[in-house]
C-alpha positions as CSV (number, residue, x, y, z in Angstrom):
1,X,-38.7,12.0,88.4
2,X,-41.1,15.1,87.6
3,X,-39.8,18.4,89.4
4,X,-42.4,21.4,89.5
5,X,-40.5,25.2,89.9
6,X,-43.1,26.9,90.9
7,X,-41.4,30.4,90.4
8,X,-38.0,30.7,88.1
9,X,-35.6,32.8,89.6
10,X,-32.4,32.7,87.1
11,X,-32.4,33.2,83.6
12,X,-31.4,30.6,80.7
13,X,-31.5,26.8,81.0
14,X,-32.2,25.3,84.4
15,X,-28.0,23.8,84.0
16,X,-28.2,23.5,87.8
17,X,-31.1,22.1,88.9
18,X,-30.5,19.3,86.1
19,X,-27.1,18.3,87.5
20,X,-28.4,18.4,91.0
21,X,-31.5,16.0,89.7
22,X,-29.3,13.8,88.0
23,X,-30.1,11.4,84.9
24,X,-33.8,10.8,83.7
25,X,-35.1,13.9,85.7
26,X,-37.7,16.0,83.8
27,X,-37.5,19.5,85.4
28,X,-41.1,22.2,84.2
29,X,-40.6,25.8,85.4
30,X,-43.3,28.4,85.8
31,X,-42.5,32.2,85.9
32,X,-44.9,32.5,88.7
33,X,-46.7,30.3,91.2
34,X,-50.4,32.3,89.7
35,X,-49.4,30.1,86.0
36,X,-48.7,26.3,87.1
37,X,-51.4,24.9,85.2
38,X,-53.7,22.1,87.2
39,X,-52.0,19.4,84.9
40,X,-48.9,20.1,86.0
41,X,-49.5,20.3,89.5
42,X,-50.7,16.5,88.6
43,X,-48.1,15.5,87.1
44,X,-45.2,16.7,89.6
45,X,-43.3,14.4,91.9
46,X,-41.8,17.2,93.9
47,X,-42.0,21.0,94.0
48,X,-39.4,23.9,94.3
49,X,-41.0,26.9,95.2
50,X,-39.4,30.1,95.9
51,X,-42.4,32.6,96.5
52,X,-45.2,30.6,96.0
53,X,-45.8,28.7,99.3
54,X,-49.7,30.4,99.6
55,X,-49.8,29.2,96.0
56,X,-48.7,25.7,96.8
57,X,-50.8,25.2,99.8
58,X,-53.7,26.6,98.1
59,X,-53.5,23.9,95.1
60,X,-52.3,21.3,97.4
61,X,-55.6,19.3,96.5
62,X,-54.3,18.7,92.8
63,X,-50.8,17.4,93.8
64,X,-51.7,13.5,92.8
65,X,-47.7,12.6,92.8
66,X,-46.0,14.9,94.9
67,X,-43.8,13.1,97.4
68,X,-41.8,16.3,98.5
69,X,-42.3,20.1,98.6
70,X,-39.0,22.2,99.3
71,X,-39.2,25.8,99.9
72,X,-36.0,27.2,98.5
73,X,-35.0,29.4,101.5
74,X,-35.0,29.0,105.1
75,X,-38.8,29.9,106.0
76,X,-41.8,28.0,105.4
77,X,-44.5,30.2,106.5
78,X,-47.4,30.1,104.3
79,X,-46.8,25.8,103.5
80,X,-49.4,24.2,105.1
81,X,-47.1,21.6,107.4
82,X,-50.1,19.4,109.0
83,X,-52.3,19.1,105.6
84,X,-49.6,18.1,103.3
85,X,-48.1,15.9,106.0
86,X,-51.4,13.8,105.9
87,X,-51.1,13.9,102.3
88,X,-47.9,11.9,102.5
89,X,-45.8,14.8,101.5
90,X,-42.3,15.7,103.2
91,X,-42.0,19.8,103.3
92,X,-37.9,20.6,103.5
93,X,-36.3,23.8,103.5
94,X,-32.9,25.3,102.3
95,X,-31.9,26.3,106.0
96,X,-27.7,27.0,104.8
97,X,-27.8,28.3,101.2
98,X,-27.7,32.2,103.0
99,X,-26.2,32.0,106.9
100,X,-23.6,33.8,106.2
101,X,-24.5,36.3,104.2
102,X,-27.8,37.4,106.4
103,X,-25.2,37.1,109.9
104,X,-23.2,39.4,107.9
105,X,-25.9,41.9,107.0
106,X,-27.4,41.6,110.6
107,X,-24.0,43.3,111.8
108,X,-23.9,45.5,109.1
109,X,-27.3,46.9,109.7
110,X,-26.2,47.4,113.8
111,X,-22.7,49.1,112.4
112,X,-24.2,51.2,109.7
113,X,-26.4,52.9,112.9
114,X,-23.9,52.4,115.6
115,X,-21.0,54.3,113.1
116,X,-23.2,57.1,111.3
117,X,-22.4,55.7,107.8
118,X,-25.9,56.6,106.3
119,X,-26.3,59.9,108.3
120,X,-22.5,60.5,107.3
121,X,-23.1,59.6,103.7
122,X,-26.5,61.9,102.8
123,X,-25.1,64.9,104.7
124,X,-22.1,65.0,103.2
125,X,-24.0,64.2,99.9
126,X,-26.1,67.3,100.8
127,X,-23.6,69.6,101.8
128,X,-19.7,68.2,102.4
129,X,-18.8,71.8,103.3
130,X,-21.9,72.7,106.2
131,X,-21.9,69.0,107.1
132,X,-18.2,67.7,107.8
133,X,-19.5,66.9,111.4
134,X,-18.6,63.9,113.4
135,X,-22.1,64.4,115.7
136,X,-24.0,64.7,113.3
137,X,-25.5,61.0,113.4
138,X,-27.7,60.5,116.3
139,X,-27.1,57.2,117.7
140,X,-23.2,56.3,117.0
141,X,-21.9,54.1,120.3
142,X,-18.7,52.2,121.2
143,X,-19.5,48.7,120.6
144,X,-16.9,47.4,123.1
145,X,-18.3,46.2,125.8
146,X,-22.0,46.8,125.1
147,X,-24.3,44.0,125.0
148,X,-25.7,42.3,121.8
149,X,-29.3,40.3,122.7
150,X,-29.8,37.8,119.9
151,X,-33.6,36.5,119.8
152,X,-33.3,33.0,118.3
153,X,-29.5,30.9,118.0
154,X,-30.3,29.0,115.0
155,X,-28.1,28.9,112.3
156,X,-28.2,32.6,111.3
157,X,-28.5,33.8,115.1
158,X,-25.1,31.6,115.7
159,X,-23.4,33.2,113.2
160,X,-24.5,37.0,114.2
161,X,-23.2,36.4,117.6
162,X,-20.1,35.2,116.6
163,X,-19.6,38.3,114.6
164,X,-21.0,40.3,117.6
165,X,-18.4,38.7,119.9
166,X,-15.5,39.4,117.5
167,X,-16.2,43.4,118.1
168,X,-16.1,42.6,121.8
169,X,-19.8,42.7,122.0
170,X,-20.9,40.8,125.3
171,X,-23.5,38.3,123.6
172,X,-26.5,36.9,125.3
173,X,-29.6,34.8,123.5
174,X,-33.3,34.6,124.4
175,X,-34.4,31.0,123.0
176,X,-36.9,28.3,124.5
177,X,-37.0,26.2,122.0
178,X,-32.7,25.1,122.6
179,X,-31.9,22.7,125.2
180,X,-29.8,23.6,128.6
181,X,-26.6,23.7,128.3
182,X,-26.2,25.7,124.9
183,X,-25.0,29.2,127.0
184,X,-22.5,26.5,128.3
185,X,-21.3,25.2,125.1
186,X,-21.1,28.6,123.4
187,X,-19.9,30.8,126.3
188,X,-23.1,33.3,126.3
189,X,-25.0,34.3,128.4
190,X,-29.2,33.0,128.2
191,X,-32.0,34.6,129.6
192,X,-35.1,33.4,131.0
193,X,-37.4,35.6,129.5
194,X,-38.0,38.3,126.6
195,X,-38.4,41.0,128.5
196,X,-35.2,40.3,130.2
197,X,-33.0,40.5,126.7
198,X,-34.7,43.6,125.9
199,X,-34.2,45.0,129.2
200,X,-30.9,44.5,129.3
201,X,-29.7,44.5,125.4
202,X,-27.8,47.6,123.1
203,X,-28.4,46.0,120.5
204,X,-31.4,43.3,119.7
205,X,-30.9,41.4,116.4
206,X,-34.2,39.0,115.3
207,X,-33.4,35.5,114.0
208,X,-36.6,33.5,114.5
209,X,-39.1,32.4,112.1
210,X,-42.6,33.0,111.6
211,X,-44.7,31.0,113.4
212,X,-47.7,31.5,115.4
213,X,-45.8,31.8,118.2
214,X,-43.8,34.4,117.2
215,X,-46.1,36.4,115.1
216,X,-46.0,40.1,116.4
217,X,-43.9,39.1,119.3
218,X,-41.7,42.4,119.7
219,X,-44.0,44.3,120.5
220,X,-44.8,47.9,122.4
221,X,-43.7,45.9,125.7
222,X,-40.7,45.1,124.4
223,X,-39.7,48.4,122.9
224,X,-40.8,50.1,126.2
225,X,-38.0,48.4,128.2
226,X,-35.3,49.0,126.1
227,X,-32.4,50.7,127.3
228,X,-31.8,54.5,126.3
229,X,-30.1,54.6,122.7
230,X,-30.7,50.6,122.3
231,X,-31.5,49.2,118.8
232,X,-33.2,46.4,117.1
233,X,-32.1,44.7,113.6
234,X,-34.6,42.4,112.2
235,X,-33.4,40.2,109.5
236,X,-35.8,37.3,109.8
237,X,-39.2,37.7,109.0
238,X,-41.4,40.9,108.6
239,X,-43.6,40.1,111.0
240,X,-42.4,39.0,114.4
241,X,-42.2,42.6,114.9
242,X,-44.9,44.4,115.3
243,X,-44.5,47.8,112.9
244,X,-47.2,50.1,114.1
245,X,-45.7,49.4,117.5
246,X,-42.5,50.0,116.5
247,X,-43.8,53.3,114.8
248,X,-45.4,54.8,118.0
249,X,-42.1,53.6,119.7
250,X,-39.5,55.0,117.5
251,X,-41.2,58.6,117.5
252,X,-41.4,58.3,121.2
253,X,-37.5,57.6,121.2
254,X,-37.4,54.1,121.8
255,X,-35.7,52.3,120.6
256,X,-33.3,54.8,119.1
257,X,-32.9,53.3,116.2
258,X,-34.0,50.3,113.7
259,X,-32.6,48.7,110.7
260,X,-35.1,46.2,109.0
261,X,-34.6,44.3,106.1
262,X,-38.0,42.7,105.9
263,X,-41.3,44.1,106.7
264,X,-44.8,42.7,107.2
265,X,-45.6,43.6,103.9
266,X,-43.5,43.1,101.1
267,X,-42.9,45.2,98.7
268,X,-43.1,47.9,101.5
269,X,-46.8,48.9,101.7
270,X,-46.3,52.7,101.0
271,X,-49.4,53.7,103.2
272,X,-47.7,52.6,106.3
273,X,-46.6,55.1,108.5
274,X,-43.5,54.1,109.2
275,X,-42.7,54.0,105.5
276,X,-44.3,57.5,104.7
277,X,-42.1,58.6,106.9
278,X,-38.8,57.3,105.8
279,X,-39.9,58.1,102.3
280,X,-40.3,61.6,103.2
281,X,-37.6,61.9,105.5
282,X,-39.3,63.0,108.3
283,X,-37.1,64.6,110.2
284,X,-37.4,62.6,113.5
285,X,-36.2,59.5,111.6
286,X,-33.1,60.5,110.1
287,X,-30.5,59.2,110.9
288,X,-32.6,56.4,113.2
289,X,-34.4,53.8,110.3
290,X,-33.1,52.2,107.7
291,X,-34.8,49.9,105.5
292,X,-33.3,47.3,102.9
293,X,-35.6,45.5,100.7
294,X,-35.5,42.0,101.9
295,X,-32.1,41.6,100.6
296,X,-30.3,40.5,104.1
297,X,-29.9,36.4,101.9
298,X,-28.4,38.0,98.7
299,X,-25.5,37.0,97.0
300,X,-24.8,35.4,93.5
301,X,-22.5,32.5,95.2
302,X,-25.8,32.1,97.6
303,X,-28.2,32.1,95.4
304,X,-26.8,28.9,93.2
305,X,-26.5,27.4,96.7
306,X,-30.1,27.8,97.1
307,X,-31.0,26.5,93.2
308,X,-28.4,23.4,94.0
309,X,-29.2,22.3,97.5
310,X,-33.2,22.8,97.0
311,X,-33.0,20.1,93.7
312,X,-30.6,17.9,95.5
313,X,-32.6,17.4,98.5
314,X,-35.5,16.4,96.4
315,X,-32.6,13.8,94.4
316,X,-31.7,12.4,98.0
317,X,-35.2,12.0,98.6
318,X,-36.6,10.0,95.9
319,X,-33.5,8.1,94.6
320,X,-31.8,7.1,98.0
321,X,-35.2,7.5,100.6
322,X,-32.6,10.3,102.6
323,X,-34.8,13.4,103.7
324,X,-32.7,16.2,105.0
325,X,-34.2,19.2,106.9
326,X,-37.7,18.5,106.8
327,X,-39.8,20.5,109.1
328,X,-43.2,18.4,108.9
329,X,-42.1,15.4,110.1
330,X,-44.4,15.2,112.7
331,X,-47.5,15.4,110.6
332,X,-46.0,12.7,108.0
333,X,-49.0,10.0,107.3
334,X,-50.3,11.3,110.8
């Protein structure tokens, strides 16, 4: 068994990823995607790849061996699903290694604006005499009883409304793609449409992935019908929501506030508006954007999850035929 890593992301010996593999595994690891060589695409019965899933579909032609592809994460945007499904290759993902910690930062992101704890934090870094002011954040709220729109109840969606619910958050869920019955199961409230979450939301937290479907889906429209002083937390993927929308919409006042840990663009493209501004601290944002740098997944204990379960499900694979979380199944020898 041959394991390409596309992309290393730990320093020293790979001491995980050889356990995981078990006996008689050869593990070769790349820095980057940009430096697998062309022999040892050929060579590789199955792929890690962190960063690299352009990379991987791009080169997909030279994979002669390749049984499996796992994208060490939870998104697969970028793997082509329908190409390398004809190809005989399974494409999994690591949907578990980071629930918890991205639920977690989801709610943090929604309390860090809801309680002033940035706005709080610079002014009194500023000036702790002129600025010992409980108003002076912009868009602090009770969270008791206000109502906490979750778009997508995956795994990390689940988990945020949980979280939600234990402030005394009344939780409801825009998702077509679940079955009826799942408002039942859970106790929260599902609505028909978009619109309708956003229309009737304090808080809207994004946990969908990128698909075509979902590409730019919050949008103008829905920033429009937001309630006075609602919010949005994105924690999924840069772009479902659509920036320059959200740009136009924040100046305008609504929402009232964002907190985004991924962007369309990543590293943040400084020539976007909406970044100019919160690099500059315009004065209209303060207080309403905050920005974290993709970092909603992050944790040491997560990120050995992640190395673990991503060689593991290729081990399960090829020694015991057991695929776990594969997300091309339909296009498998189509």
């Amino acid at each position: 068994m041959h394991i390409l890593i596309t992309d290393r992301n730990f320093q020293g010996e790979p001491l995980l990823e050889r356990e995981a593999a078990g006996k008689g595994a050869e593990i070769e690891i790349f820095d980057a995607p940009d430096q697998v060589t062309d022999a040892a695409w050929a060579r590789a019965d199955a792929v890690v790849t962190y960063r690299g899933t352009r990379t991987v579909t791009a080169n997909m032609a030279k994979l002669q061996r390749c049984r499996i592809i796992v994208r060490g994460g939870v998104g697969y945007d970028g793997l082509d699903l329908s190409g390398l499904g004809a190809r005989g290759i399974a494409v999994c993902t690591v949907p578990d290694y980071g629930t918890t910690e991205v639920a977690d930062h989801a709610i943090a992101l929604m309390l860090a604006l809801r309680r002033g704890i940035v706005s709080y934090h610079d002014g009194l870094r500023a000036d702790p005499h002129a600025n010992w002011r409980f108003r002076l954040p912009p868009v602090v709220d009770r969270l008791r009883g206000a109502t906490f729109g979750v778009v997508g109840l995956g795994r990390i969606g689940t988990a945020a409304a949980r979280r939600a619910q234990a402030f005394d958050m009344r939780v409801q869920f825009f998702d077509p793609h679940l079955p009826d019955g799942v408002d039942l199961a859970t106790g929260w409230h599902r609505v028909k449409t978009l619109a309708e979450l956003f229309e009737t939301s304090n808080a809207v937290s994004i946990h969908t992935p990128l698909t075509d479907e979902t590409r730019g889906m919050i949008d103008a429209d829905c920033f429009a019908r937001m309630p006075d002083n609602a919010v949005l937390v994105n924690t999924a993927r840069g772009a479902v929501v659509d920036v320059d929308a959200l740009y136009e919409a924040l100046k305008a006042g609504r929402p009232a506030a964002a907190a985004l840990d991924v962007l369309p663009v990543e590293p943040a493209d400084r020539a976007h508006p909406l970044v100019q501004a919160y690099a500059a601290r315009e004065a209209w944002q303060e207080g309403r954007l905050i920005l974290t740098p993709h970092a909603a997944f992050y944790t040491e204990p997560g990120l050995l999850d992640m190395r673990r379960k991503a060689v593991g499900t290729i081990a399960a694979y090829l020694r015991d035929g057991v695929l776990r979380n594969c997300v091309n199944g339909a296009y498998l020898n189509s």
